[in-house]
Backbone as CSV, one residue per row, in Angstrom:
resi,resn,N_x,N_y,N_z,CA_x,CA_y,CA_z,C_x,C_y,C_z
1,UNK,25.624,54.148,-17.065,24.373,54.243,-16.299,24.664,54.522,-14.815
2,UNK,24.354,55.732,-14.509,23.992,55.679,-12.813,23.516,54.903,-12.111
3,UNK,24.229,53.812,-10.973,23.679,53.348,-10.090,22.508,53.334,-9.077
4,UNK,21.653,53.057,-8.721,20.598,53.332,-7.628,21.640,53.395,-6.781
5,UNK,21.327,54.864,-5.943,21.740,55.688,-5.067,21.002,54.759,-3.630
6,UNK,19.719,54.265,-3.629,19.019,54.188,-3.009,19.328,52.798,-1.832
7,UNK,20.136,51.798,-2.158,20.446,50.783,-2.682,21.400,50.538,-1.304
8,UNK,21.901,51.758,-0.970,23.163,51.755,0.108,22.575,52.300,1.285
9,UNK,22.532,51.818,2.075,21.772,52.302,3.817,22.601,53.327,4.153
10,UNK,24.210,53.628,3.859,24.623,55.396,4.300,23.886,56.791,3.686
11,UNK,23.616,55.790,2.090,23.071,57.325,1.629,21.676,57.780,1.851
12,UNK,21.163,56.464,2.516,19.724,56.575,3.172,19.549,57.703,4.359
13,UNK,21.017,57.139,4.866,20.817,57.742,6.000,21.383,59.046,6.380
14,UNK,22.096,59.657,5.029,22.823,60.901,4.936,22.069,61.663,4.266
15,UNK,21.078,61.315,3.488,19.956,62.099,3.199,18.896,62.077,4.013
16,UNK,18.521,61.413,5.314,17.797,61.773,6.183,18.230,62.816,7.150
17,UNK,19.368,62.655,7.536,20.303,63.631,7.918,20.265,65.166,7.554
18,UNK,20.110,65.230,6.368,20.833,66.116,5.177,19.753,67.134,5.487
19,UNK,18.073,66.342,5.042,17.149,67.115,4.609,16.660,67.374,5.948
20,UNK,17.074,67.153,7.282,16.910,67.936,8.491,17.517,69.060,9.021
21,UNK,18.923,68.733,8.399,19.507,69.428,8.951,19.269,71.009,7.757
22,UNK,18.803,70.534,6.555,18.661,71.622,5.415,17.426,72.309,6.219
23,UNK,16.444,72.109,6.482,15.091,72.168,6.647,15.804,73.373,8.526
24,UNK,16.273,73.048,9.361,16.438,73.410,10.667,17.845,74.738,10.207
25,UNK,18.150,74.734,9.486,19.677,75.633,9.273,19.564,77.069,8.776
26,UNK,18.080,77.142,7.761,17.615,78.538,7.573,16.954,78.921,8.041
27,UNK,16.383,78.182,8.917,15.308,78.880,9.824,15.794,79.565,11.013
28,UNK,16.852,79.303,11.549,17.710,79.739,12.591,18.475,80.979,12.454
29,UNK,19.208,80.514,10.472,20.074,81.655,10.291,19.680,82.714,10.129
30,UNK,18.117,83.014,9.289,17.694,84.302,9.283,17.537,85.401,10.602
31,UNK,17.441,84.768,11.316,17.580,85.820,12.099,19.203,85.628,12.625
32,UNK,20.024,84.820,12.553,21.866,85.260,12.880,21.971,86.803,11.520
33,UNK,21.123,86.124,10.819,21.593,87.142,9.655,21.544,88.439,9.545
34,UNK,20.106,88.743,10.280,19.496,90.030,10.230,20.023,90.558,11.298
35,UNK,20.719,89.553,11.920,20.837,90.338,13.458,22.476,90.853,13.542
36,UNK,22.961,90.212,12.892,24.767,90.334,12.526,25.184,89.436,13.336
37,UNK,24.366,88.284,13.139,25.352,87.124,14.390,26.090,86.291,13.642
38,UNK,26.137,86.643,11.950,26.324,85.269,11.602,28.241,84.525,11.951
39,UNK,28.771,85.258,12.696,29.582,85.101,12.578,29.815,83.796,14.122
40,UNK,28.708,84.184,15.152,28.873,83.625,16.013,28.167,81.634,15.823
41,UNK,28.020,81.367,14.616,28.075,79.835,13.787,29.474,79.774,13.609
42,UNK,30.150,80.465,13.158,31.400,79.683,12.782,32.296,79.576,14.648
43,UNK,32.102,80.409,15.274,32.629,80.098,16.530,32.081,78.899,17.027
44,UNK,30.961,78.654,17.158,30.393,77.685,17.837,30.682,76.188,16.833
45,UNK,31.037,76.798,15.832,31.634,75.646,14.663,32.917,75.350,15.155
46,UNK,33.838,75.823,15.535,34.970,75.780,15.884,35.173,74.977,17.275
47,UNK,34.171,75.747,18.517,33.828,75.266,19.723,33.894,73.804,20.027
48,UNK,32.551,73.568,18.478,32.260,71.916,18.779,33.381,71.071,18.350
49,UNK,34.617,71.589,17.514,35.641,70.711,16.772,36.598,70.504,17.805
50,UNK,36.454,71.128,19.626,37.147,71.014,20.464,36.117,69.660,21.469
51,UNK,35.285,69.746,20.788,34.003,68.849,22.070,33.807,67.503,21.014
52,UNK,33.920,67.532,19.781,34.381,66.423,19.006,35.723,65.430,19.265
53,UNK,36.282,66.389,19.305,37.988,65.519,19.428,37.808,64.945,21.280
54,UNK,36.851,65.775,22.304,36.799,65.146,23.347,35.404,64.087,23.424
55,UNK,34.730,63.768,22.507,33.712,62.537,22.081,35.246,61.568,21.961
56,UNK,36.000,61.890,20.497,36.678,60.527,20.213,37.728,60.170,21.093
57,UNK,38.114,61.100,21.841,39.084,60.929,23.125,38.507,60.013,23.807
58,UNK,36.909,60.190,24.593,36.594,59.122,25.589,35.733,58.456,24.722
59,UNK,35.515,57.947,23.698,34.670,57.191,23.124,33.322,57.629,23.184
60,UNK,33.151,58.648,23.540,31.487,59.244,23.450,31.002,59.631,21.630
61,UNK,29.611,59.584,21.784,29.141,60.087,20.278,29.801,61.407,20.006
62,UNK,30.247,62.143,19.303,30.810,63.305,19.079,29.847,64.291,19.363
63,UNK,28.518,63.955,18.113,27.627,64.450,18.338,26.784,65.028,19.360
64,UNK,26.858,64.375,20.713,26.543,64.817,22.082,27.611,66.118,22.681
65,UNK,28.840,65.093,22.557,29.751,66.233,22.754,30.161,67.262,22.309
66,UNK,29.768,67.339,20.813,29.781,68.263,20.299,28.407,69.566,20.765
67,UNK,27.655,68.826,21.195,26.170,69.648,21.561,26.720,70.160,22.708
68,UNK,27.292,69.677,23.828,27.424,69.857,25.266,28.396,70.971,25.168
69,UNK,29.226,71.109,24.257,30.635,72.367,24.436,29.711,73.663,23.870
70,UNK,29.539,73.029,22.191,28.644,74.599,22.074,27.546,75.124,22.192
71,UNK,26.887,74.647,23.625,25.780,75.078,24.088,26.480,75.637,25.494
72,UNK,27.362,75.423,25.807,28.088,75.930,27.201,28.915,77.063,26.449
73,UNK,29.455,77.069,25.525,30.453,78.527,24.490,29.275,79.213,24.531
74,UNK,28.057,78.572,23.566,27.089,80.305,23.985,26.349,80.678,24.304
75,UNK,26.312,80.106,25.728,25.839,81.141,27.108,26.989,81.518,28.000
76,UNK,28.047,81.098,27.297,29.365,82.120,27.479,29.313,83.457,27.014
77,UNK,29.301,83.130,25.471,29.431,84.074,24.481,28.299,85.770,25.026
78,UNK,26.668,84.939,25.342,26.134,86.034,25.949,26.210,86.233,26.867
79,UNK,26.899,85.639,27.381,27.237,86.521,29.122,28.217,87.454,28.938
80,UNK,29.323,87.291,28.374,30.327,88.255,27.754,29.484,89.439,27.142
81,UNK,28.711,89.060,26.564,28.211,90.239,25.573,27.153,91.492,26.426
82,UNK,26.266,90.474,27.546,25.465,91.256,28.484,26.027,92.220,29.257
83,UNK,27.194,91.530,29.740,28.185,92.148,30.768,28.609,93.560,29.939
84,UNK,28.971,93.366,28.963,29.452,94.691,27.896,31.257,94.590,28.734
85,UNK,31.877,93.603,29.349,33.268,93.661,29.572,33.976,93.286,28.531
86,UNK,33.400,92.566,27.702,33.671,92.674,26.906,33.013,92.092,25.226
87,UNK,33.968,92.876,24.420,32.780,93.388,22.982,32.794,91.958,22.710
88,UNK,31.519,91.976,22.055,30.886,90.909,21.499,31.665,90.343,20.607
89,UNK,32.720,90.835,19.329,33.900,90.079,18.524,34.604,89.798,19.198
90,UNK,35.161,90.309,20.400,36.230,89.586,20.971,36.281,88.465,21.899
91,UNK,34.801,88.477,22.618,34.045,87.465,23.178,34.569,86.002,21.788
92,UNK,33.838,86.290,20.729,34.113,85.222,19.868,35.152,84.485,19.141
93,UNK,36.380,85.441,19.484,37.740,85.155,19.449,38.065,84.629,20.120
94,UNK,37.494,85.044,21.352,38.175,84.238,22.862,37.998,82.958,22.654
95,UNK,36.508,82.552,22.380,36.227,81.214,22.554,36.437,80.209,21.365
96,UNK,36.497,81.019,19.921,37.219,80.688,18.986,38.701,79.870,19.039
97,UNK,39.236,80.644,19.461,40.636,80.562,19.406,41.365,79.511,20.902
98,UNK,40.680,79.520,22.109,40.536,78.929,23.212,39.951,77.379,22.549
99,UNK,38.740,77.085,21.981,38.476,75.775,21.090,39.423,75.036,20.243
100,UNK,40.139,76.089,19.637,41.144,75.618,18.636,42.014,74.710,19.293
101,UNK,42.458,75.819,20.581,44.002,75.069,21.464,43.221,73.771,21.903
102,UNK,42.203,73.344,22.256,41.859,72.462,23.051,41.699,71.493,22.157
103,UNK,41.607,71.367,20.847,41.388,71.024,20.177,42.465,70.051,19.870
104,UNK,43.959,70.818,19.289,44.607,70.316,19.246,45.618,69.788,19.855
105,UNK,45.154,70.175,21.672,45.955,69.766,21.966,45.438,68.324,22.908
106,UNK,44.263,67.915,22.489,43.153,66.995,22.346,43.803,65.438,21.598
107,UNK,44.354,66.566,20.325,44.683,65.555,19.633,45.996,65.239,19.567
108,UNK,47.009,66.317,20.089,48.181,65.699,20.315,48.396,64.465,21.528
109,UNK,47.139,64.644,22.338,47.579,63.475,23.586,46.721,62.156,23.318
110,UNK,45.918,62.057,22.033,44.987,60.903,21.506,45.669,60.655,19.843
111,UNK,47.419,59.678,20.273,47.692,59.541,18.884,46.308,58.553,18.050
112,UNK,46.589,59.050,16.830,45.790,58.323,15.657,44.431,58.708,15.548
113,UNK,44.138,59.939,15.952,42.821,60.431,16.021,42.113,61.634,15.462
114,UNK,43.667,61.657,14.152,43.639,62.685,13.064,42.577,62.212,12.152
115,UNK,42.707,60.561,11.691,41.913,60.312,11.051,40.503,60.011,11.065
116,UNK,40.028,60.222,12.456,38.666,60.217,13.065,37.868,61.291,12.833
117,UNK,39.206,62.295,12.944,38.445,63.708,12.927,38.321,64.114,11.790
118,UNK,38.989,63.548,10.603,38.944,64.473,9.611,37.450,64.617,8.881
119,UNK,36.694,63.359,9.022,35.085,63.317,8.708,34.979,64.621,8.982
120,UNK,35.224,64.729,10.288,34.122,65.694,11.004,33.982,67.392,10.759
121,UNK,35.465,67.369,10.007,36.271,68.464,9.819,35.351,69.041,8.451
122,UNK,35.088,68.161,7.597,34.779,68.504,6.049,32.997,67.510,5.680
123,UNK,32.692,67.031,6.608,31.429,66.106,6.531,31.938,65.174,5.672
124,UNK,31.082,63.854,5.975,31.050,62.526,5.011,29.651,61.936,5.690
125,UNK,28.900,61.714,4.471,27.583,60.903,4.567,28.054,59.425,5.053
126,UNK,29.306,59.163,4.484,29.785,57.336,5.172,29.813,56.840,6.486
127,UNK,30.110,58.170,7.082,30.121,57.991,8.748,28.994,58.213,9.505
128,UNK,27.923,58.793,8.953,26.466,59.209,9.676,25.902,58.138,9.695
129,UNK,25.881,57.185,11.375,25.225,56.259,11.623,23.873,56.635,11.723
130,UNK,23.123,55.377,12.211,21.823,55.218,12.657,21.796,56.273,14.232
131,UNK,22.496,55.673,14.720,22.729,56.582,15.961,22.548,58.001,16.445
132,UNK,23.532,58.772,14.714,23.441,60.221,14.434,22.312,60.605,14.041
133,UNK,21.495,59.735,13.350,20.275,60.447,12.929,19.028,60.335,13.522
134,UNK,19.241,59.336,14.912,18.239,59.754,15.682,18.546,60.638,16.409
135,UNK,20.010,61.121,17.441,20.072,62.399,17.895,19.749,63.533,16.878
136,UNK,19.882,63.325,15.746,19.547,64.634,15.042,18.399,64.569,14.796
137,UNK,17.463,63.955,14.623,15.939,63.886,14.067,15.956,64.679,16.235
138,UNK,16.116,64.605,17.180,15.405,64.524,18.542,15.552,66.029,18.566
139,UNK,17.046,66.665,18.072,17.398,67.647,18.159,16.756,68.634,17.099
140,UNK,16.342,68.034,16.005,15.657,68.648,15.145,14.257,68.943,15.322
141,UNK,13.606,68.283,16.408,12.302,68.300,16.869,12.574,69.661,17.826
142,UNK,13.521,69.461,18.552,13.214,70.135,19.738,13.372,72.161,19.236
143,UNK,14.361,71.733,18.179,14.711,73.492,17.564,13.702,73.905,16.878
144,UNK,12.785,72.860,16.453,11.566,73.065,15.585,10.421,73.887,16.879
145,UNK,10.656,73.014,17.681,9.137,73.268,18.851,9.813,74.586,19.574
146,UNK,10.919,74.981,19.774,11.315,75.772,20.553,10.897,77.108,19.606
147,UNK,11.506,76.743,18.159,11.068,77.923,17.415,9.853,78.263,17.023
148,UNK,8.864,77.337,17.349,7.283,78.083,17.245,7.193,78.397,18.257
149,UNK,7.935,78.133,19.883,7.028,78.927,20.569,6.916,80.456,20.686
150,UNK,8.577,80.543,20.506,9.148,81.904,20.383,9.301,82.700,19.435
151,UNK,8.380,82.149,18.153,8.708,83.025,16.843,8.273,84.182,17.031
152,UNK,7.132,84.390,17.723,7.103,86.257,17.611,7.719,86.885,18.195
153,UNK,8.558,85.928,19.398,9.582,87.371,20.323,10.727,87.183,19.585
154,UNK,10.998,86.225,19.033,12.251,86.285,18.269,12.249,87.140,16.511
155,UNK,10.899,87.289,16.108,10.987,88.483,15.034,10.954,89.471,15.789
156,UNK,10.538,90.168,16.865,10.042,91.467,17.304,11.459,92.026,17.990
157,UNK,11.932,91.262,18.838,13.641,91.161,19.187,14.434,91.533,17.689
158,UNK,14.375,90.521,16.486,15.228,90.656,15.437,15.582,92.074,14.551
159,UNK,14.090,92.673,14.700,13.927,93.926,14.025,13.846,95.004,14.709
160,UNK,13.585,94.944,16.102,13.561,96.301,16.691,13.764,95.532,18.012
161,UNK,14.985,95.335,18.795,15.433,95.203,20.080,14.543,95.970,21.008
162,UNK,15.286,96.946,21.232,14.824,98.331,22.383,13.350,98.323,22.238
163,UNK,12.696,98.612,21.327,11.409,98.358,20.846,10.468,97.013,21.880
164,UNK,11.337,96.045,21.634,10.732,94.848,22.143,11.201,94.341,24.097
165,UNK,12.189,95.325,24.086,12.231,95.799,25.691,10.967,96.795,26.284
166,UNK,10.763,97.574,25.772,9.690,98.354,26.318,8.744,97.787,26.626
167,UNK,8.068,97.036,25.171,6.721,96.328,25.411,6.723,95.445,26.423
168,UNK,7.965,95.096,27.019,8.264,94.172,28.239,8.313,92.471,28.253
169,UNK,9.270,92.196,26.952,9.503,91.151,26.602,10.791,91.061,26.409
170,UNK,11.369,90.026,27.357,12.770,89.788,27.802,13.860,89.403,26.795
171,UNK,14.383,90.527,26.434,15.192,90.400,25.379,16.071,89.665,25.801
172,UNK,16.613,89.465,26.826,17.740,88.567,27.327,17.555,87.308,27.586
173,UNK,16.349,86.502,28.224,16.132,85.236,27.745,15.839,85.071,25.873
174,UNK,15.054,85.769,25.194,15.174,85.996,23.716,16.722,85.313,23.019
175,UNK,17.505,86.300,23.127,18.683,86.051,22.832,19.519,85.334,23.107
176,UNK,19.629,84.492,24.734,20.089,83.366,24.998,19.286,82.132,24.460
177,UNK,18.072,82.332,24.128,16.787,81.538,23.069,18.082,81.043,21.453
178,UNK,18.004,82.007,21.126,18.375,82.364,20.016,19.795,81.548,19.715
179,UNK,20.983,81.917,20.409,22.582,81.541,20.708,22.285,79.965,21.005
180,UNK,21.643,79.647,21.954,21.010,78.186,21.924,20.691,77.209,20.809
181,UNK,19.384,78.004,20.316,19.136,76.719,19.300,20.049,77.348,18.045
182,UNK,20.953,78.228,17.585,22.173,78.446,17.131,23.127,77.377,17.185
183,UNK,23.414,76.898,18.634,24.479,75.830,19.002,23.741,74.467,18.525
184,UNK,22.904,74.216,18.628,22.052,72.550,18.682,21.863,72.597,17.166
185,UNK,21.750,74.112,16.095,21.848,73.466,14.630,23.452,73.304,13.868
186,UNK,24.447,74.203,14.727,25.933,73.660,13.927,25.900,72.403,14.691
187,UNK,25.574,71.907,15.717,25.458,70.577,15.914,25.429,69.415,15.662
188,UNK,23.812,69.622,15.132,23.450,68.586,14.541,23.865,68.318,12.934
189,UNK,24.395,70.038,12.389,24.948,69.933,11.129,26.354,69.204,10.573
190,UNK,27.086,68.754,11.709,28.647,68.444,12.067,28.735,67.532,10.849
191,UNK,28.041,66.203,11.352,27.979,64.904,10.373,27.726,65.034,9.088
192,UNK,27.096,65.924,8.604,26.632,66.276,6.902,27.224,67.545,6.293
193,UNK,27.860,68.630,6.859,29.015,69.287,6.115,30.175,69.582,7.074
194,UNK,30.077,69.109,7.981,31.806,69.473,8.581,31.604,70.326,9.144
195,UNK,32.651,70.803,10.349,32.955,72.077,11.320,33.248,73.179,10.340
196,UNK,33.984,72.629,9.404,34.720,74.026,8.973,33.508,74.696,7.548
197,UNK,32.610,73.851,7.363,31.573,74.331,6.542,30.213,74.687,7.003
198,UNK,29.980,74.576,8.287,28.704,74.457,8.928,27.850,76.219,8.655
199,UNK,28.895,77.561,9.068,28.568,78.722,8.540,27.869,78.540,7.216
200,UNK,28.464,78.407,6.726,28.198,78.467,5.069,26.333,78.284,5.198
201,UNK,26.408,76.720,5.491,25.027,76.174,5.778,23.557,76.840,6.260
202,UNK,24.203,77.378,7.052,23.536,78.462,8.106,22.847,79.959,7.384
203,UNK,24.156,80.233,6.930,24.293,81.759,6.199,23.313,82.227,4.886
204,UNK,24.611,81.036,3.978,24.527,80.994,2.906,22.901,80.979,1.576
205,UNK,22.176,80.318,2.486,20.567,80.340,1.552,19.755,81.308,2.182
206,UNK,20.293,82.069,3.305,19.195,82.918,3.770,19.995,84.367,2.970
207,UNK,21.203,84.643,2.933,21.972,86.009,1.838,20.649,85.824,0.598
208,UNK,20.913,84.193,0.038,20.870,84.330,-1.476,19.195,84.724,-1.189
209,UNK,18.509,84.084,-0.643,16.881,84.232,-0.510,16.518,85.756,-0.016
210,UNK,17.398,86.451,0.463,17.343,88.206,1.082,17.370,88.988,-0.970
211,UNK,18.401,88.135,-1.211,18.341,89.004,-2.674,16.784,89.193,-3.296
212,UNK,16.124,88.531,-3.153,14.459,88.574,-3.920,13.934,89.672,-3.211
213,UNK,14.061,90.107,-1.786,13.509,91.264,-1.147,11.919,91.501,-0.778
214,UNK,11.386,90.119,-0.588,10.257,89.920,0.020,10.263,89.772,1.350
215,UNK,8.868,89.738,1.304,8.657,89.303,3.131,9.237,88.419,3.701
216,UNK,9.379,88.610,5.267,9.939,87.634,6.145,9.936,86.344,5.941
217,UNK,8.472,86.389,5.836,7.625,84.581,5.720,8.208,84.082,4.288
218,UNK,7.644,84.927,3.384,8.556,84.800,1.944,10.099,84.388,1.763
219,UNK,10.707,85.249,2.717,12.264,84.641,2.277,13.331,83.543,3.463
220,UNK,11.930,83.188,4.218,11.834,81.843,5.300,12.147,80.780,3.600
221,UNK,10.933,80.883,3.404,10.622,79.991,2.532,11.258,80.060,1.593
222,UNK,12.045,80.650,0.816,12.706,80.712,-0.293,13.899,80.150,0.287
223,UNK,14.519,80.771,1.524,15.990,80.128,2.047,15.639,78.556,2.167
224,UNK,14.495,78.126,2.608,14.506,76.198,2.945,14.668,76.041,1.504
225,UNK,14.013,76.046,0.582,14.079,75.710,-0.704,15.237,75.354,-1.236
226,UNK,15.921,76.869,-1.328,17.805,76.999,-1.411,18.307,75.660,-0.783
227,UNK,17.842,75.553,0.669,18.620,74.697,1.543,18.688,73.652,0.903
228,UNK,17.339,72.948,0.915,16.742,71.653,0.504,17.486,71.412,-0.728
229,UNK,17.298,71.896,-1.865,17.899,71.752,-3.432,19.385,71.430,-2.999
230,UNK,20.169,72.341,-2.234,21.243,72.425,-2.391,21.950,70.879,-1.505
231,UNK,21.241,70.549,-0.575,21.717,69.863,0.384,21.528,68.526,-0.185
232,UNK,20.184,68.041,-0.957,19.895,66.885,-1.567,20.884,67.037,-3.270
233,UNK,20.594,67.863,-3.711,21.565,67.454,-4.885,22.970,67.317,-4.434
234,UNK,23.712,68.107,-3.397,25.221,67.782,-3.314,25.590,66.697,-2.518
235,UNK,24.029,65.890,-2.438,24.259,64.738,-1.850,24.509,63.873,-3.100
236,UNK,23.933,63.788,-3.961,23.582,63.055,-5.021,24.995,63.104,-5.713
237,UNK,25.141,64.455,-6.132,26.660,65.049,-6.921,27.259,63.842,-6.222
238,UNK,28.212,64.387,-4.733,28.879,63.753,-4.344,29.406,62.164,-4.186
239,UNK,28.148,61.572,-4.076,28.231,60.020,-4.515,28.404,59.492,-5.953
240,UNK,27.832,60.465,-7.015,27.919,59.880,-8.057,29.497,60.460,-8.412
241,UNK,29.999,61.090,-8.133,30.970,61.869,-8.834,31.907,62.159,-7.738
242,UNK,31.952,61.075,-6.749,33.326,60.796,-5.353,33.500,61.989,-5.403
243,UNK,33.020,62.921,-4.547,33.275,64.318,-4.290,32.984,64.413,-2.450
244,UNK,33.244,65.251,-2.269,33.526,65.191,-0.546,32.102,65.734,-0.527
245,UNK,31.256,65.056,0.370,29.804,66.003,0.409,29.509,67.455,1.273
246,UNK,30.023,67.843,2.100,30.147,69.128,2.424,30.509,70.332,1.489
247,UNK,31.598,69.590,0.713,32.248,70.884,-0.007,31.340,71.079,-1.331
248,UNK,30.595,70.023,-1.734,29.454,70.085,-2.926,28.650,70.735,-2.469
249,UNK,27.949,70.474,-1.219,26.508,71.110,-0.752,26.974,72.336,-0.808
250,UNK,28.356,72.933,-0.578,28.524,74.420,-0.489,28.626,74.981,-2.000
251,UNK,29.585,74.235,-2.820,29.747,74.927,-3.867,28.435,74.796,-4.520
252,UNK,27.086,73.977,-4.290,25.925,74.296,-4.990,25.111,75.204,-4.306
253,UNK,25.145,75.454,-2.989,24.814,76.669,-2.624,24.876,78.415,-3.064
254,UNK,26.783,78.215,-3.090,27.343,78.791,-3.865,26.795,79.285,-5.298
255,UNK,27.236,78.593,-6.132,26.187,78.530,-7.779,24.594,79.300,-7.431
256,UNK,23.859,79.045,-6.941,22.662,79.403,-6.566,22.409,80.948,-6.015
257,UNK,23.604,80.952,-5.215,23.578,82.357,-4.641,24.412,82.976,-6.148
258,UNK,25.258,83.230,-6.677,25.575,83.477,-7.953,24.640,83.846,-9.096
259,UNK,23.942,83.045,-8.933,23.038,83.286,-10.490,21.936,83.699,-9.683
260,UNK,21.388,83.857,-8.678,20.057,84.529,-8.104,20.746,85.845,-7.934
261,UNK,22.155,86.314,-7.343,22.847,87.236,-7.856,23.126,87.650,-9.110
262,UNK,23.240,87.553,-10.063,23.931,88.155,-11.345,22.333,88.473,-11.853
263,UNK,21.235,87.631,-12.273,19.998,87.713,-12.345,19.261,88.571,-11.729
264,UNK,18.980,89.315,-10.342,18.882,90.257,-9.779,19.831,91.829,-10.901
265,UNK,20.996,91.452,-10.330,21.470,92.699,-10.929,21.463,93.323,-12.690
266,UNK,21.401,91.753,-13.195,20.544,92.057,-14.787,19.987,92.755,-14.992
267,UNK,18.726,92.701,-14.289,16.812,92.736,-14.385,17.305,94.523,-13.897
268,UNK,18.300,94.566,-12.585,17.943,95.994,-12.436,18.633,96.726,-13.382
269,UNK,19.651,96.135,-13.829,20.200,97.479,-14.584,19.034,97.682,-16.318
270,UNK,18.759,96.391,-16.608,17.804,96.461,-17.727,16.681,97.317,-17.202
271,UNK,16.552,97.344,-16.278,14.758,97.712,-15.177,15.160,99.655,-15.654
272,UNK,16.601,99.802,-15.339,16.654,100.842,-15.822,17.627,101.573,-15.952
């Protein structure tokens, strides 16, 4: 017999966690997606695993510190990119690879602080205090309110840039809009799948929800769905079946994008 899940105040609180951070992660990515940013989540994933290791260095929440580095990486990242000195991939290498060193060399001068980090590295619902989930519920408010105010310059920007310069709407606050609440959702995502899975999170339900090939609003809504399912069951998986919870939420993501894939390509080749 399965235990009540319910029963334990971490998994209370890793599924409050979970289903915010599911709910705030596709709404952001669709447009990294459409826009070809998705790559600039895993930088800012990387960023924060240098602003983490400097939380457990001075005893700060990670989580803050983790907010404070990759919200300063990208309005780096677009200043690099405005400037055109240099290209936008290599901008993300820079700061990629610049995070890494700091990172570890973070942790070479803070012995015993491999095992602090490794949560953070791969997510664990065990470590998401009370603490984390009110910065993330504050942070989850604020990416929520920021993104209604700006949802129409941020579709009109997403699909036709130049387009949305003319009409005389500032593509450049837009896009530093954008790189922003980008940084505040691998953020707040740290505690519930890890640095090194946070892309995935981001990416991953807005690809599989693009496969159906509906409307915008339509495949908003189909990606939370993805999210939601995926994020609450590989919560569930994981506890019942001691599995690392990041790497479940992905591989059920995974599965999902798979069979909404293979199912698609069925229907068309039967279609004709």
């Amino acid at each position: 017999m399965f235990e009540n899940i319910f029963q334990y105040a971490f998994i209370v609180r890793g599924l409050e966690a979970g289903i915010l951070v599911a709910i705030i992660a596709p709404a952001i990515g669709i447009f990294l997606v459409l826009r070809r940013y998705s790559l600039i989540a895993d930088t800012l994933a990387h960023v924060s695993l240098a602003g983490i290791a400097i939380g457990i260095f001075f005893g700060i929440n990670p989580v803050l510190t983790a907010l404070a580095t990759a919200v300063a990486a990208s309005l780096g990242v677009e200043k690099l990119r405005v400037s055109k000195k240099v290209y936008g991939e290599s901008a993300l290498a820079l700061f990629l690879s610049g995070s890494l060193a700091l990172a570890v060399v973070i942790l070479s001068l803070g012995h015993g602080l491999n095992s602090s980090l490794f949560s953070y590295l791969f997510g664990s619902i065990v470590t998401v205090t009370a603490s984390d989930v009110r910065i993330i519920s504050i942070l989850a408010v604020i990416v929520i309110s920021i993104l209604a105010v700006f949802y129409k310059p941020l579709v009109y920007v997403t699909f036709d840039e130049e387009a949305a310069k003319v009409s005389g709407i500032s593509t450049r606050l837009i896009n530093t809009i954008l790189i922003i609440l980008a940084a505040m959702t691998v953020s707040l995502a740290i505690p519930i799948v890890g640095v090194l899975l946070i892309s995935a999170l981001i990416v991953i339900p807005v690809i599989t929800a693009l496969q159906f090939r509906k409307s915008f609003i339509h495949t908003i809504i189909y990606a939370e769905i993805i999210s939601l399912l995926s994020v609450v069951s590989g919560i569930f998986a994981s506890f019942y079946f001691n599995l690392s919870t990041g790497g479940t939420i992905v591989l059920v993501m995974l599965a999902i994008f798979s069979s909404v894939f293979l199912l698609k390509n069925i229907r068309g080749t039967v279609r004709y």
